[in-house]
N, C-alpha and C positions, 0 to 999 in steps of 0.2 A: 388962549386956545379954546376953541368952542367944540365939545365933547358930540362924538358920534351917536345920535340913536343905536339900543340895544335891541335887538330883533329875537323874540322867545319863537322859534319853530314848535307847530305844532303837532306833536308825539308821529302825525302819519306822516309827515315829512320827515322825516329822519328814515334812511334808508337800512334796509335791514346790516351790512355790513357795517353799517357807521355803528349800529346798535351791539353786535356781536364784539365788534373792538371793543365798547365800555365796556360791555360785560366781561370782556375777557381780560381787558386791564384791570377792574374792583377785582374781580374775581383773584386774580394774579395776588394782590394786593393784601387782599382778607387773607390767605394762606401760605402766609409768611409762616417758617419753621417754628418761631419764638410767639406764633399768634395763641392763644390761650381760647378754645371754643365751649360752650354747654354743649350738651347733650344734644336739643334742638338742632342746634349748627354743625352738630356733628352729621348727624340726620340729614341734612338738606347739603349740606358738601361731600360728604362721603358716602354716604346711602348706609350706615350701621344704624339700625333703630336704635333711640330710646332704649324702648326695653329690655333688647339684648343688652346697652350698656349698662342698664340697672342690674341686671343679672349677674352678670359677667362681674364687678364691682362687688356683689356680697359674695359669689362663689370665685373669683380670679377666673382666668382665662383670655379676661380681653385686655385693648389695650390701659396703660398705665396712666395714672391722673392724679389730678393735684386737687387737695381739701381746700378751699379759699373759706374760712367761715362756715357756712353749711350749705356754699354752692360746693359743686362739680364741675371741673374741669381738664379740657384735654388739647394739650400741647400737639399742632399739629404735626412736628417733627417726630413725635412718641406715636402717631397715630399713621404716621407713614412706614416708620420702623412697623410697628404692628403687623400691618398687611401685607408688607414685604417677609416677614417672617412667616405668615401663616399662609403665602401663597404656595401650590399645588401646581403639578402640571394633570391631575389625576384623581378621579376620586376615590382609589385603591391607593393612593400615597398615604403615608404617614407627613403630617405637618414639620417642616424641620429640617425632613430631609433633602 
């Protein structure tokens, strides 16, 4: 059997909905409950800075995370509980309630 030429499209041929599908299937993908993120990644998928987690980490308050070595890590099913807990309809609410 004689094998088909492979055809690489080039980045402007790929129409914007074909692009949004990949994105939204990796996307889907990387934030699997059991997926394990840095800090970084936490940043750029959840919008928590860095800093506040640096913060939050020596004074508690934010979400919960795992020592791997003398990385930092956060589970993103601990990180979806987080927000779900600390969401408000108000910002006269007390958290929690």
């Amino acid at each position: 059997m004689e094998k088909s030429p492979t055809t690489t499209l080039p980045p402007e041929a790929v129409t914007a909905g074909d692009e949004s599908a990949r994105t939204a299937k990796s996307a889907s993908e990387f934030l699997l409950p059991d997926r394990l993120l840095s800090r970084a990644e936490v940043e750029q998928h959840f919008g928590i800075s860095k800093r506040f987690l640096e913060v939050a980490a020596v004074r508690g308050g934010g979400p919960r995370f795992a020592r791997i070595g003398r990385s930092v890590r956060y589970q993103v099913s601990e990180l979806r509980r987080w927000i779900e807990e600390n969401s408000v309809s108000s910002t006269s609410q007390e958290v929690g309630q």
